[in-house]
PLY file of the C-alpha trace (Angstrom):
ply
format ascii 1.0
element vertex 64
property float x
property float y
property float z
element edge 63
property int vertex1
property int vertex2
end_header
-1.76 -13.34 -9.01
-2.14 -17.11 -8.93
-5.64 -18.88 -8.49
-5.07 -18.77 -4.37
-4.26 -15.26 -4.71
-0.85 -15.58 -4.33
1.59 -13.07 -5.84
3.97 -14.18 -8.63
5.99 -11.41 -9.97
6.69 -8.03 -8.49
8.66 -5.24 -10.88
9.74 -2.11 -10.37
9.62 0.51 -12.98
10.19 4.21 -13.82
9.31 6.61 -16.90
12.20 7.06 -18.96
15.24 5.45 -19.47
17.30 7.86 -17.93
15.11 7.13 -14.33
15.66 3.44 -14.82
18.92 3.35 -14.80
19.38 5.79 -12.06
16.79 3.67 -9.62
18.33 0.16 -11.40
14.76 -0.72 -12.57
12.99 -1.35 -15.95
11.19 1.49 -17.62
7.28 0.75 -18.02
7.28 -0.72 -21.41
10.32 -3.46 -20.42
7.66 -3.90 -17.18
4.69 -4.44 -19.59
6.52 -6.71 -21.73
7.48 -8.79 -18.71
3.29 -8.71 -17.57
2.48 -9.84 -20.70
4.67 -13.29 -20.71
4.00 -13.77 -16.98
0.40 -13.90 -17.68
1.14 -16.10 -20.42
2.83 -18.72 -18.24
-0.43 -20.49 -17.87
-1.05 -21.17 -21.47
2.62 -22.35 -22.40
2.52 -24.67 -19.40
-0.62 -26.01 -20.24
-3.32 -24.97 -18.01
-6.19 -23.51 -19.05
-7.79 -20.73 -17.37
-9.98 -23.20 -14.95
-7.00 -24.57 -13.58
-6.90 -27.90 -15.53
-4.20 -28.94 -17.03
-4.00 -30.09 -20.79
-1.68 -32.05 -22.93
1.02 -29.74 -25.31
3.54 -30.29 -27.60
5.84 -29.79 -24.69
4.14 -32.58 -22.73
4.21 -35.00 -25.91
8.06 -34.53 -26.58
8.83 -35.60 -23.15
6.30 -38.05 -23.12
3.90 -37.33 -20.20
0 1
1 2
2 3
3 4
4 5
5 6
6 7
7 8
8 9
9 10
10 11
11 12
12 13
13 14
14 15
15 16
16 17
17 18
18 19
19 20
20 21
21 22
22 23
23 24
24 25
25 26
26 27
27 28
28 29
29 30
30 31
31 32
32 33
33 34
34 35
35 36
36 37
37 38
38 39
39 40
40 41
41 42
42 43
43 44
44 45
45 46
46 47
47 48
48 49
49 50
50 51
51 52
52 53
53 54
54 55
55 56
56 57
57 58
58 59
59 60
60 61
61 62
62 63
């Protein structure tokens, strides 16, 4: 969830392999992975966790 709450990402997962590709899903660790870099998102874009945003390298190679 956002900081309003708001619902970014939704995945659907099973078990085992065999489940996942039955159902068309990811299995729970391919889910987890994809958790973990969501929550990341933040970070990389330059927020911190109060919501203000800070300068990155990203920022100062396109020059904003």
């Amino acid at each position: 969830m956002d900081a309003n709450g708001q619902s970014l990402v939704y995945v659907s997962a099973r078990e085992t392999r065999e489940q996942a590709d039955i159902a068309k899903v990811l299995t729970f660790d391919e889910a987890r992975r994809i958790a973990v870099n969501v929550a990341k998102l933040p970070e990389l874009l330059g927020q911190s966790k109060r919501g203000f945003r800070r300068k990155t390298r990203w920022h100062n190679l396109l020059g904003q």
